[in-house]
KOLGU-4560 file (N, C-alpha, C; in nm, 3 decimals, padded with zeros to 5 digits):
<recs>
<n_xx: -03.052 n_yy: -04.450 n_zz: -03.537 ca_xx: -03.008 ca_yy: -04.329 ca_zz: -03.472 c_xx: -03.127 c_yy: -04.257 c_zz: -03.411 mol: A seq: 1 type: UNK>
<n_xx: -03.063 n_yy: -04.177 n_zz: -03.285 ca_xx: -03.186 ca_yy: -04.091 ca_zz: -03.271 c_xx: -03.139 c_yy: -03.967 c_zz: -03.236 mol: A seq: 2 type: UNK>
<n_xx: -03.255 n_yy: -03.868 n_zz: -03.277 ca_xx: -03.197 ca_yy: -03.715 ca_zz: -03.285 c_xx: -03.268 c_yy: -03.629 c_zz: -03.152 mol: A seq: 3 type: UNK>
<n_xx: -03.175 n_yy: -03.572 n_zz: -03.079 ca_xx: -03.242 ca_yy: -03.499 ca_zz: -02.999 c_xx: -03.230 c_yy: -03.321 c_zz: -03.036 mol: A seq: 4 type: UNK>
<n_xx: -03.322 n_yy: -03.229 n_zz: -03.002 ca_xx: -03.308 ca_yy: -03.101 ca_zz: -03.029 c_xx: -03.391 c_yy: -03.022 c_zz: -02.932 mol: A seq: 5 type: UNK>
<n_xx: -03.271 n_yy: -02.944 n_zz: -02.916 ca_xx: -03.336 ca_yy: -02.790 ca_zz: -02.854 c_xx: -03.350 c_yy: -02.703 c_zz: -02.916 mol: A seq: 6 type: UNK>
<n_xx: -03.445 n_yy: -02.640 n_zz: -02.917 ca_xx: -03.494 ca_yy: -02.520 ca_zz: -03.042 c_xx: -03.512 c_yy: -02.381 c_zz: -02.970 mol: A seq: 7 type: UNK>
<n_xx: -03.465 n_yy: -02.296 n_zz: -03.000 ca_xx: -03.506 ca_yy: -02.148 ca_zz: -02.929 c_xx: -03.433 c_yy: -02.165 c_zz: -02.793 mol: A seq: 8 type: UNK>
<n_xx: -03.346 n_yy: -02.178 n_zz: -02.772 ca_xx: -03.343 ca_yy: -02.140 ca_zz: -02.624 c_xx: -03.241 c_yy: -01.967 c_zz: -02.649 mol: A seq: 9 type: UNK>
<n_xx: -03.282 n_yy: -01.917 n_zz: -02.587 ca_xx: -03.287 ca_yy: -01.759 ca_zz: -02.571 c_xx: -03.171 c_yy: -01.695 c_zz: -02.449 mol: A seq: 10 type: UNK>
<n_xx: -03.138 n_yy: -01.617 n_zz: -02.475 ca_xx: -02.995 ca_yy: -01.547 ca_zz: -02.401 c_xx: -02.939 c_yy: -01.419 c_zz: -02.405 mol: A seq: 11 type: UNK>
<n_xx: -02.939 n_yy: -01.340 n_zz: -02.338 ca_xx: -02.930 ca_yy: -01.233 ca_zz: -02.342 c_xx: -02.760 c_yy: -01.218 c_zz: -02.277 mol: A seq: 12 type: UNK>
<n_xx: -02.691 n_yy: -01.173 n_zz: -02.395 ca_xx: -02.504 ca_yy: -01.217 ca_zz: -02.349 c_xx: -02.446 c_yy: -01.122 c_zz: -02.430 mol: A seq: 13 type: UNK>
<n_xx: -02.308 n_yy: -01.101 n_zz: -02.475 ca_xx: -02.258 ca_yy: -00.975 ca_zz: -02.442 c_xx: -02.135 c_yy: -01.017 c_zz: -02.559 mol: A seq: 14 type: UNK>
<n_xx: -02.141 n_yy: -01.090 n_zz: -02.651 ca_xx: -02.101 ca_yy: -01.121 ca_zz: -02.742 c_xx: -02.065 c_yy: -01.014 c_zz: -02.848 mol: A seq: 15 type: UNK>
<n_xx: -01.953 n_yy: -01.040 n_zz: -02.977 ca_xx: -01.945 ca_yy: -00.972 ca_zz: -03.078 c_xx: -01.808 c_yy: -00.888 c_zz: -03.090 mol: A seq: 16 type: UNK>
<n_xx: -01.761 n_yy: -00.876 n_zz: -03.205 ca_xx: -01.602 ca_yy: -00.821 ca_zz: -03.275 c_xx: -01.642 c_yy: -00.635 c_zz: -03.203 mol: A seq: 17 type: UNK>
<n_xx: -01.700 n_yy: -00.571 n_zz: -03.220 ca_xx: -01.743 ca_yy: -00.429 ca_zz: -03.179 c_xx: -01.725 c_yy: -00.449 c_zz: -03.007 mol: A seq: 18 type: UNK>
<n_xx: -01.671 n_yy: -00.340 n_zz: -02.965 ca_xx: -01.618 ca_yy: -00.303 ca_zz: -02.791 c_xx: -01.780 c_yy: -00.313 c_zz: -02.764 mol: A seq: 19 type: UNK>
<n_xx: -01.852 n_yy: -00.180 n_zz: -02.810 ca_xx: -01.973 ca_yy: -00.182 ca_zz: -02.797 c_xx: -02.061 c_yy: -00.294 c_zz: -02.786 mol: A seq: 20 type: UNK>
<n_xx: -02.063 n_yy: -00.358 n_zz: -02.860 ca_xx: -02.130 ca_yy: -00.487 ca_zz: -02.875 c_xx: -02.124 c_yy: -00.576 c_zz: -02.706 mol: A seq: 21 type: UNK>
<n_xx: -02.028 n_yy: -00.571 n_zz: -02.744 ca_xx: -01.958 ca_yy: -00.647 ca_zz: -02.570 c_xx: -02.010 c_yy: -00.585 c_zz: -02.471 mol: A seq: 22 type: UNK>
<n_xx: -01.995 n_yy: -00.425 n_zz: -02.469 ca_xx: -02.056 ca_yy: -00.384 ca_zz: -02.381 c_xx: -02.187 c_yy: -00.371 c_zz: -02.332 mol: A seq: 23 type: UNK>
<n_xx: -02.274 n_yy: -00.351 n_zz: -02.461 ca_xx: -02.407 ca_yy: -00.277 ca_zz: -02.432 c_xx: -02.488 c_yy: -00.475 c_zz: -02.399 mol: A seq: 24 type: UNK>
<n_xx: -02.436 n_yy: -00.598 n_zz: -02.479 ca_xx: -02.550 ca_yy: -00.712 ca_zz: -02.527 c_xx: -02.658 c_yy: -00.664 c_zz: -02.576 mol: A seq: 25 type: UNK>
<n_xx: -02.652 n_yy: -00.805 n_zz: -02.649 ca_xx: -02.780 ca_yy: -00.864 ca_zz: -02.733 c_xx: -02.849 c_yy: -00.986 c_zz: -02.731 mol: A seq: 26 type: UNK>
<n_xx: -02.929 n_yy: -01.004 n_zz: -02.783 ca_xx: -03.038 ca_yy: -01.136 ca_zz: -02.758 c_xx: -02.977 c_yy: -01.212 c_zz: -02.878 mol: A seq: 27 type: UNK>
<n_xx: -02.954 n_yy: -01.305 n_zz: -02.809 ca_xx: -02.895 ca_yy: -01.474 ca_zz: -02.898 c_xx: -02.994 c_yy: -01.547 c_zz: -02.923 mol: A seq: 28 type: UNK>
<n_xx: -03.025 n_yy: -01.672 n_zz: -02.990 ca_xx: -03.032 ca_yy: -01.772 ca_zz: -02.991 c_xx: -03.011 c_yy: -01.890 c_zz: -03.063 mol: A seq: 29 type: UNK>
<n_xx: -03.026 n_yy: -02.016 n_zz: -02.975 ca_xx: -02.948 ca_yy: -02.107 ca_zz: -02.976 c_xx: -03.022 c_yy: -02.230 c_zz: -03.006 mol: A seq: 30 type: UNK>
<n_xx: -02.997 n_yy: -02.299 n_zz: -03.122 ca_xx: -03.035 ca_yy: -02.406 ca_zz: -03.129 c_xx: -02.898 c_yy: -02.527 c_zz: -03.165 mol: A seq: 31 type: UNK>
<n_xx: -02.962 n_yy: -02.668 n_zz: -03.095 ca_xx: -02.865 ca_yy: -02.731 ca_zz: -03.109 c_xx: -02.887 c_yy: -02.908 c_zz: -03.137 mol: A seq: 32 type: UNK>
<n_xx: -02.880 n_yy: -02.979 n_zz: -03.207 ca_xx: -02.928 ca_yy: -03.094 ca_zz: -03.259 c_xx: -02.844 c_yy: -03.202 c_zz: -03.250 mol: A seq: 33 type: UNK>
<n_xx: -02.852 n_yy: -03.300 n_zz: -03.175 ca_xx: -02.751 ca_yy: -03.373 ca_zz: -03.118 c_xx: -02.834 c_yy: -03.519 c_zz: -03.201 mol: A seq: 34 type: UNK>
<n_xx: -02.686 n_yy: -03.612 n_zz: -03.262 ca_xx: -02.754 ca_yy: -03.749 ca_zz: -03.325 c_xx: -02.690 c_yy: -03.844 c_zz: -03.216 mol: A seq: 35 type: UNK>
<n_xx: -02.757 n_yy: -03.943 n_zz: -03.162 ca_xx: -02.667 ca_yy: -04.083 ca_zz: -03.111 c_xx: -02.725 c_yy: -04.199 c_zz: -03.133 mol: A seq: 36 type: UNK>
<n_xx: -02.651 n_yy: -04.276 n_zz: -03.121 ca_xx: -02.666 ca_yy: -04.427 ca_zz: -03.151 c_xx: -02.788 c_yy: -04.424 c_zz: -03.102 mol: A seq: 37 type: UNK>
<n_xx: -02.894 n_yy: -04.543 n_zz: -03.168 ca_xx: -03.008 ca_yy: -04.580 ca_zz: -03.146 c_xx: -03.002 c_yy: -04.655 c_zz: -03.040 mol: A seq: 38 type: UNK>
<n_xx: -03.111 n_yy: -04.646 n_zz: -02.961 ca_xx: -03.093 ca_yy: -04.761 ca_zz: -02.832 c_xx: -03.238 c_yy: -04.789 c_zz: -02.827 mol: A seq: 39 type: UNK>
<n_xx: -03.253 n_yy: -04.922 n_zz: -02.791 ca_xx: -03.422 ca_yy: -04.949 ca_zz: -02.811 c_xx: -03.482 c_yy: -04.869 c_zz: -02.702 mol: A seq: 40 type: UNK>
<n_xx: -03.450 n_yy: -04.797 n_zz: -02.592 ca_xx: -03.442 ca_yy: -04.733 ca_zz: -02.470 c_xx: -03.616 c_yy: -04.786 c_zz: -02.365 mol: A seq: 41 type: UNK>
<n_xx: -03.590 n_yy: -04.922 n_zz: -02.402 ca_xx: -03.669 ca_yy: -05.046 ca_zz: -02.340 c_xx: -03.677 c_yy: -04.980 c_zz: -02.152 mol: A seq: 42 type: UNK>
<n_xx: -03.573 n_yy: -04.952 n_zz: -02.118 ca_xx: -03.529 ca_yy: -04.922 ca_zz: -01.964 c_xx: -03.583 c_yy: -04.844 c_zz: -01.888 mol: A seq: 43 type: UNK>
<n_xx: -03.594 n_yy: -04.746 n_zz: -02.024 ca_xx: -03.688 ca_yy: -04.604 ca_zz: -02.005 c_xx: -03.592 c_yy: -04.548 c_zz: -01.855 mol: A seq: 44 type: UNK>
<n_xx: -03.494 n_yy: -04.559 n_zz: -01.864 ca_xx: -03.346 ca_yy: -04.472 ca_zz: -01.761 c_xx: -03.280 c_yy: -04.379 c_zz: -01.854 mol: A seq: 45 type: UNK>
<n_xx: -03.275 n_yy: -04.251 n_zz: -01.812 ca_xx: -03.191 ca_yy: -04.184 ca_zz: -01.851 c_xx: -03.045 c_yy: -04.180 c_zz: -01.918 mol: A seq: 46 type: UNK>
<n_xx: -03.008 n_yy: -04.232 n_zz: -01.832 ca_xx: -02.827 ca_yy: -04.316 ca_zz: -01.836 c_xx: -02.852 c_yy: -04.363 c_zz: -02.058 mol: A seq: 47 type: UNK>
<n_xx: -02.939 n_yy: -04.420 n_zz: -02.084 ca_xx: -02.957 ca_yy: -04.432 ca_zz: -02.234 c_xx: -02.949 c_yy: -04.349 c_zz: -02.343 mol: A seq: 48 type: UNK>
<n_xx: -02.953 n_yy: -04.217 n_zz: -02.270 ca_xx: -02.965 ca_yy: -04.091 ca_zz: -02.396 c_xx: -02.900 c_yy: -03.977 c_zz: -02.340 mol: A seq: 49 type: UNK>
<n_xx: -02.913 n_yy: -03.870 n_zz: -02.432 ca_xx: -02.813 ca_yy: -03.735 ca_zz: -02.358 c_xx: -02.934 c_yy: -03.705 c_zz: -02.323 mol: A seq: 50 type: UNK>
<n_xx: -02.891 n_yy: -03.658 n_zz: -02.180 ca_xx: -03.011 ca_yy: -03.505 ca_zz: -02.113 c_xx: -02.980 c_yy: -03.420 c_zz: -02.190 mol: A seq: 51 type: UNK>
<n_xx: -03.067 n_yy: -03.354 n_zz: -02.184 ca_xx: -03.109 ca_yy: -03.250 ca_zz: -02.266 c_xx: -03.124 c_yy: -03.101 c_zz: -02.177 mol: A seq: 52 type: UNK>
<n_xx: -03.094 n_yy: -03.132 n_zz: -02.032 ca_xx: -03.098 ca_yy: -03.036 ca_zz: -01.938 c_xx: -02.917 c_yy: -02.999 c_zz: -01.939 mol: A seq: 53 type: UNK>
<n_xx: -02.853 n_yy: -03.108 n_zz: -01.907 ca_xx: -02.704 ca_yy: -03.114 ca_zz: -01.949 c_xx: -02.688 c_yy: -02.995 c_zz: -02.078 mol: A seq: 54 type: UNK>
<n_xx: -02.700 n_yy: -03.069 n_zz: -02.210 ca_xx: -02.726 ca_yy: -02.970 ca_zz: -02.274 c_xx: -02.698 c_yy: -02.856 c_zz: -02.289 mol: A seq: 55 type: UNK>
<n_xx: -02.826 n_yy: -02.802 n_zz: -02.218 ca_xx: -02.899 ca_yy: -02.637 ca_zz: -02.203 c_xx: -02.786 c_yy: -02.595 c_zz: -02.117 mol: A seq: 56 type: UNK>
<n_xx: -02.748 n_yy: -02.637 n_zz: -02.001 ca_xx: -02.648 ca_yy: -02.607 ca_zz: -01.903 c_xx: -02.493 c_yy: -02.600 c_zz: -01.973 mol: A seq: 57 type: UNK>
<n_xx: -02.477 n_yy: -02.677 n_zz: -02.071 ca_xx: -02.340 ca_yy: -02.669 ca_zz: -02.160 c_xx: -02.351 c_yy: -02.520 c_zz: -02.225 mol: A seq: 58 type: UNK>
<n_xx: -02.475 n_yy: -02.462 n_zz: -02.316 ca_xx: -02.450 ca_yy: -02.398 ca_zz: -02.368 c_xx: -02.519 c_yy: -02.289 c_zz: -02.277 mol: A seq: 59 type: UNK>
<n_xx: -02.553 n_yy: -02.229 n_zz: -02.219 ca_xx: -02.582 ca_yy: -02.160 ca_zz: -02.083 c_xx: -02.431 c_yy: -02.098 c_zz: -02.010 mol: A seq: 60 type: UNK>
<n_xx: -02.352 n_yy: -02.197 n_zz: -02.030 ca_xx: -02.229 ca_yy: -02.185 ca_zz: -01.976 c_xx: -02.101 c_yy: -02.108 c_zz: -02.062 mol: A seq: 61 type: UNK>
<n_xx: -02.147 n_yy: -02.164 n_zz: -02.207 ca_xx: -02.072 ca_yy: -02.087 ca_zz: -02.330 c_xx: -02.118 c_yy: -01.968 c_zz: -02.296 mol: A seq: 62 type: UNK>
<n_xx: -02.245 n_yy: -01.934 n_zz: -02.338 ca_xx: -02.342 ca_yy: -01.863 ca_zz: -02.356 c_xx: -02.263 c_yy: -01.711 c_zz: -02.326 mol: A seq: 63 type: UNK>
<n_xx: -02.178 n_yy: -01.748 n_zz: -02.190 ca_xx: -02.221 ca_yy: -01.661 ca_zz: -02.022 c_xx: -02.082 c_yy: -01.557 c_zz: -02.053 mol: A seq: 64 type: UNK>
<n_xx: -01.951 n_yy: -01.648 n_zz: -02.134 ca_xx: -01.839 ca_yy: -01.615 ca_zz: -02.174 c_xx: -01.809 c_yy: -01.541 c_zz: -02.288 mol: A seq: 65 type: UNK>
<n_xx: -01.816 n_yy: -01.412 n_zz: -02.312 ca_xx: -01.799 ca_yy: -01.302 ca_zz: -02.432 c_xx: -01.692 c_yy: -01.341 c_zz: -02.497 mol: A seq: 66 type: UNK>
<n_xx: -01.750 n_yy: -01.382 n_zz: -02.657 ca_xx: -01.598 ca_yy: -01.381 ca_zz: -02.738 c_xx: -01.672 c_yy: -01.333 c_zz: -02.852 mol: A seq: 67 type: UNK>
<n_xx: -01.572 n_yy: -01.264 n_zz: -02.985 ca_xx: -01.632 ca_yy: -01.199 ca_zz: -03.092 c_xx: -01.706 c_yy: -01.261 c_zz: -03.190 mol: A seq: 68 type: UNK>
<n_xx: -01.668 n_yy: -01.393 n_zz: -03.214 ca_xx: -01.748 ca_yy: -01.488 ca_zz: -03.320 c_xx: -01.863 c_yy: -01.557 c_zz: -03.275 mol: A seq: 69 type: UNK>
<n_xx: -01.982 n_yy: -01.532 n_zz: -03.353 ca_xx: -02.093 ca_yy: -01.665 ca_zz: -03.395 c_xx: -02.032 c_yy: -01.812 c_zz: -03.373 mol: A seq: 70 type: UNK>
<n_xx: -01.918 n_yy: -01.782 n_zz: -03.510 ca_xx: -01.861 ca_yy: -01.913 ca_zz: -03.500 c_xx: -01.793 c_yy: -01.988 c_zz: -03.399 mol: A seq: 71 type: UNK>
<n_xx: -01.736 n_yy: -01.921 n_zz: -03.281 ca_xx: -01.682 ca_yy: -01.993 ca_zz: -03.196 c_xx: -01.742 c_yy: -02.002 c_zz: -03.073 mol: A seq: 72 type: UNK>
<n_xx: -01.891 n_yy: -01.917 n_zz: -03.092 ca_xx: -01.943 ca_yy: -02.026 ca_zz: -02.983 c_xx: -02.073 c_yy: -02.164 c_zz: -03.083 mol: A seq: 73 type: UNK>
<n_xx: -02.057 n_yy: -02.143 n_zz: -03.136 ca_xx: -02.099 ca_yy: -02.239 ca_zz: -03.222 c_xx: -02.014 c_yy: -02.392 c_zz: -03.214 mol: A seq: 74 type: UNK>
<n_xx: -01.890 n_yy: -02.370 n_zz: -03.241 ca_xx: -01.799 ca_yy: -02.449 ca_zz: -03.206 c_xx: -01.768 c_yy: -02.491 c_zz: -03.114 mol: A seq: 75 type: UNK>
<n_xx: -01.752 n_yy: -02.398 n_zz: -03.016 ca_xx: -01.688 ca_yy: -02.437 ca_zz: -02.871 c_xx: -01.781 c_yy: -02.516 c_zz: -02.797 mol: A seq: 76 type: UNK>
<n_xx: -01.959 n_yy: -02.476 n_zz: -02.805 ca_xx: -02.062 ca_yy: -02.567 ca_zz: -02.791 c_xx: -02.071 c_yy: -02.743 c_zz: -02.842 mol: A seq: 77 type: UNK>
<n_xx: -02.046 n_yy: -02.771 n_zz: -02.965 ca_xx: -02.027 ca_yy: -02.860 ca_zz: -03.037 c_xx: -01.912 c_yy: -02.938 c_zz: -02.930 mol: A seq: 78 type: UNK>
<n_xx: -01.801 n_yy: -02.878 n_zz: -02.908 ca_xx: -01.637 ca_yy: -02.928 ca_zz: -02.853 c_xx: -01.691 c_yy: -03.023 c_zz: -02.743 mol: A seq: 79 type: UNK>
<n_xx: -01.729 n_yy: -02.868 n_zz: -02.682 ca_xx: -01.806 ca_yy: -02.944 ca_zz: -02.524 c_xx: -01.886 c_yy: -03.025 c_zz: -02.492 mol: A seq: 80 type: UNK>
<n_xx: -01.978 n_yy: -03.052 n_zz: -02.609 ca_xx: -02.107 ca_yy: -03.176 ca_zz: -02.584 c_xx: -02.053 c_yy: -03.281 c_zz: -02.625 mol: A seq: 81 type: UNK>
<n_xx: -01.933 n_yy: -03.313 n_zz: -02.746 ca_xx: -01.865 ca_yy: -03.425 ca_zz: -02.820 c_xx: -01.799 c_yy: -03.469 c_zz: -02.667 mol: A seq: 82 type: UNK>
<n_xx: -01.698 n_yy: -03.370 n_zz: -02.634 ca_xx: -01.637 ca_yy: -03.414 ca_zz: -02.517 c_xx: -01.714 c_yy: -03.488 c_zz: -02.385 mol: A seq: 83 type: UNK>
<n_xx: -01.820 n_yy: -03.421 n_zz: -02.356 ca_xx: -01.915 ca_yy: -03.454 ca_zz: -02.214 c_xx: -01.996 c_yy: -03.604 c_zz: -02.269 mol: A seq: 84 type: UNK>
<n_xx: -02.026 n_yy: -03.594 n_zz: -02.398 ca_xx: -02.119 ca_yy: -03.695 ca_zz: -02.398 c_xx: -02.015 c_yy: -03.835 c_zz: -02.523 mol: A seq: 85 type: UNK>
<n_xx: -02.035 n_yy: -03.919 n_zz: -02.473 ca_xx: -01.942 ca_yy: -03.975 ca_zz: -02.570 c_xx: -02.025 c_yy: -04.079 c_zz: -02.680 mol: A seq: 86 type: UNK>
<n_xx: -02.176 n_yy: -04.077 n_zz: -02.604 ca_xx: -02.294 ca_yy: -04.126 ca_zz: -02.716 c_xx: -02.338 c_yy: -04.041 c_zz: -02.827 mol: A seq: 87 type: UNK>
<n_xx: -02.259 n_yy: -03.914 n_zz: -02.851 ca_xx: -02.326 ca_yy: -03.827 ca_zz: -02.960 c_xx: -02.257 c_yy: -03.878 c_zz: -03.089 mol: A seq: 88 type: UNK>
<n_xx: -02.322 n_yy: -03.891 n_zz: -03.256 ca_xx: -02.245 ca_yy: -03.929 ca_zz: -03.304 c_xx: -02.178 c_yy: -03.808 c_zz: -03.372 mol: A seq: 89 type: UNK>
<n_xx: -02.298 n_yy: -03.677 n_zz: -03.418 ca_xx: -02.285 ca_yy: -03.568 ca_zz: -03.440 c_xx: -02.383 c_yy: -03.461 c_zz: -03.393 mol: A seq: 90 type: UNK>
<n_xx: -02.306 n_yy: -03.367 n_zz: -03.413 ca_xx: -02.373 ca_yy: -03.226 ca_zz: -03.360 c_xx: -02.350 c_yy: -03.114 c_zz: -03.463 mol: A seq: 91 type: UNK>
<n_xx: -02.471 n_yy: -03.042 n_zz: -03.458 ca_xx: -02.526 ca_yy: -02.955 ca_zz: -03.508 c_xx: -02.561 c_yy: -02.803 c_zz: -03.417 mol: A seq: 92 type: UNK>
<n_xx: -02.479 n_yy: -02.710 n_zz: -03.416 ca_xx: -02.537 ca_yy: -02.585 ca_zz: -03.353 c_xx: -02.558 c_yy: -02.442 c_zz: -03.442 mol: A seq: 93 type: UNK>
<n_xx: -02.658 n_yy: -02.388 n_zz: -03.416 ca_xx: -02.669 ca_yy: -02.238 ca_zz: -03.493 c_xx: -02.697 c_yy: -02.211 c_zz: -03.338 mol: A seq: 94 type: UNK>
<n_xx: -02.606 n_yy: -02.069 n_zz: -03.410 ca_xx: -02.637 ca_yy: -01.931 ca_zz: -03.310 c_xx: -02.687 c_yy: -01.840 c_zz: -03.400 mol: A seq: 95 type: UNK>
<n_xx: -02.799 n_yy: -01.746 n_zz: -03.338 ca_xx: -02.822 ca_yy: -01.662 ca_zz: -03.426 c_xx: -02.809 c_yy: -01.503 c_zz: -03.347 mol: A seq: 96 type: UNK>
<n_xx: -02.809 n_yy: -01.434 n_zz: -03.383 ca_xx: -02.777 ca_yy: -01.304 ca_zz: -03.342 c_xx: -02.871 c_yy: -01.177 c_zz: -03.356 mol: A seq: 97 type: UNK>
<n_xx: -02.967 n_yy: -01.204 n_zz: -03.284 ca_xx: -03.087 ca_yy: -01.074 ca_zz: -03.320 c_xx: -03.039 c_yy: -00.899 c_zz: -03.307 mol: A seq: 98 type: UNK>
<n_xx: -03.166 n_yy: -00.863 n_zz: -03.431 ca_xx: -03.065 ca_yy: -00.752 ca_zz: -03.441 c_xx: -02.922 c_yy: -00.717 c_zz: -03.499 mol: A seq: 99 type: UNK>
<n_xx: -02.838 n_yy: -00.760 n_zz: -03.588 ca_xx: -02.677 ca_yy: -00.760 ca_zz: -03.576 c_xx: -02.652 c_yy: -00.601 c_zz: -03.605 mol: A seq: 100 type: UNK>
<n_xx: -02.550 n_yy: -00.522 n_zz: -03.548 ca_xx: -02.504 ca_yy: -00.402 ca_zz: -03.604 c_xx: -02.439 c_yy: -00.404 c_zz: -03.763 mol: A seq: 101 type: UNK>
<n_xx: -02.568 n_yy: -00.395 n_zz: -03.849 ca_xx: -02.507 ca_yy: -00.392 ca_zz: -03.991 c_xx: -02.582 c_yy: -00.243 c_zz: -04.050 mol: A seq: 102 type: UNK>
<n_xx: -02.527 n_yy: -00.178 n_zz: -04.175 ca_xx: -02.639 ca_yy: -00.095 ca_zz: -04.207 c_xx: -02.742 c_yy: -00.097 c_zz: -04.261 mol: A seq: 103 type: UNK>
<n_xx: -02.838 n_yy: -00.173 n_zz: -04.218 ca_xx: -02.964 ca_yy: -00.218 ca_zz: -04.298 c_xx: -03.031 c_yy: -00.281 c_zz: -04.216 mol: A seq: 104 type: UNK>
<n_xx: -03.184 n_yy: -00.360 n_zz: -04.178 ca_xx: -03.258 ca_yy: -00.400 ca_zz: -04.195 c_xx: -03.232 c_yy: -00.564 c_zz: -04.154 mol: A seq: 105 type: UNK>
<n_xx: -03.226 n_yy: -00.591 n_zz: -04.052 ca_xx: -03.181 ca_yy: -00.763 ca_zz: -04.039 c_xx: -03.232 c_yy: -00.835 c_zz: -03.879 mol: A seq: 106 type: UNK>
<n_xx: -03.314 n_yy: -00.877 n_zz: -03.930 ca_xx: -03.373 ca_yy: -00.948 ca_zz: -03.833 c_xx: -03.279 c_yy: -01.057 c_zz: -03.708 mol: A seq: 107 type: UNK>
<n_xx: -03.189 n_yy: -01.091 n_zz: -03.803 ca_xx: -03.091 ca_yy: -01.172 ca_zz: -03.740 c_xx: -02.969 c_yy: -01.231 c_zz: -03.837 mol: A seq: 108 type: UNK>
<n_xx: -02.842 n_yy: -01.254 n_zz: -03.763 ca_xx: -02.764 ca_yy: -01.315 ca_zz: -03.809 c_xx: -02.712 c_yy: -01.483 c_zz: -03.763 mol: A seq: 109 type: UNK>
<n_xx: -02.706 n_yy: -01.609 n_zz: -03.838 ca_xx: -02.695 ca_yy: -01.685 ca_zz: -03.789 c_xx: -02.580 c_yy: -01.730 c_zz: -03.852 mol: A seq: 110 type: UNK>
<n_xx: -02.502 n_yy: -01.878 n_zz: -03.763 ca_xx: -02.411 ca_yy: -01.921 ca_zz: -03.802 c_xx: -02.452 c_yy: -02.094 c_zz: -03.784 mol: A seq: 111 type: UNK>
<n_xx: -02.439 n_yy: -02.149 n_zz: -03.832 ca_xx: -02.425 ca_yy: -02.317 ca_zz: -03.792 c_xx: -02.280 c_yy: -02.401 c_zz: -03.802 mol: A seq: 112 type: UNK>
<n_xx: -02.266 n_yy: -02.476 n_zz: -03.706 ca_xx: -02.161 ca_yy: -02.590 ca_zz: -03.745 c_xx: -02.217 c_yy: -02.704 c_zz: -03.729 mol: A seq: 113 type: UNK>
<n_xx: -02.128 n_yy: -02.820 n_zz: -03.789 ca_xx: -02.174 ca_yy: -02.928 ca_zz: -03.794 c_xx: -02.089 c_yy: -02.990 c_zz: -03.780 mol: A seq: 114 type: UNK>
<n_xx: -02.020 n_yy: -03.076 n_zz: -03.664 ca_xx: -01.913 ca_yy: -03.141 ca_zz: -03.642 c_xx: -01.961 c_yy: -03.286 c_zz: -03.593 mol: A seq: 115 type: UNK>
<n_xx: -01.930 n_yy: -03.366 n_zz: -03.644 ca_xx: -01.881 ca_yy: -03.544 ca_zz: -03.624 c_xx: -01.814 c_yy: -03.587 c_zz: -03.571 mol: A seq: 116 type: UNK>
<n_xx: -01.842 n_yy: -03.677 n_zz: -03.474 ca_xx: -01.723 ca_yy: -03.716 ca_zz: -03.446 c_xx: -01.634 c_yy: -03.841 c_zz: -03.512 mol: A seq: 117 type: UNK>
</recs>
């Protein structure tokens, strides 16, 4: 197998259960860890592995669409890369949520899924 990952990619989107939240945004981020079949990738062609620009552009695209849960863009990310790429075997996404409106002290809130296909 081989694992590809994007780490930190950063977003400033408009997410969260609070009107406010939606309204005012906050800074996300997104990491996301994709496994696929091993390929000796001898060819050194693209066509052998997931881009990783694809990717960024999948969740760029979630990213862009306000809904109240961590978890469902966590998910809906996962949906979309299983669907687009059919070499993934599993995926892995955290969102994290800088800042969250809680009463206290929190650097961030994160969520992960982990879906197989």
């Amino acid at each position: 197998m081989a694992i590809i990952r994007l780490q930190g990619l950063d977003f400033f989107s408009h997410h969260g259960v609070y009107e406010e939240e939606r309204k005012i945004g906050n800074r996300y981020t997104v990491d996301v860890e994709v496994v696929i079949a091993q390929n000796d990738f001898s060819t050194d062609m693209l066509n052998e592995t997931v881009n990783y620009e694809e990717i960024y552009l999948t969740v760029a695209t979630v990213m862009s669409a306000p809904v109240k849960l961590l978890e469902t863009i966590a998910s809906t990310i996962n949906q979309q890369l299983l669907h687009h790429f059919s070499s993934i075997l599993s995926i892995q996404t955290t969102v994290s949520k800088h800042n969250p409106p809680i009463k206290g002290v929190c650097d961030r809130a994160s969520v992960t899924i982990l879906l197989e296909r």
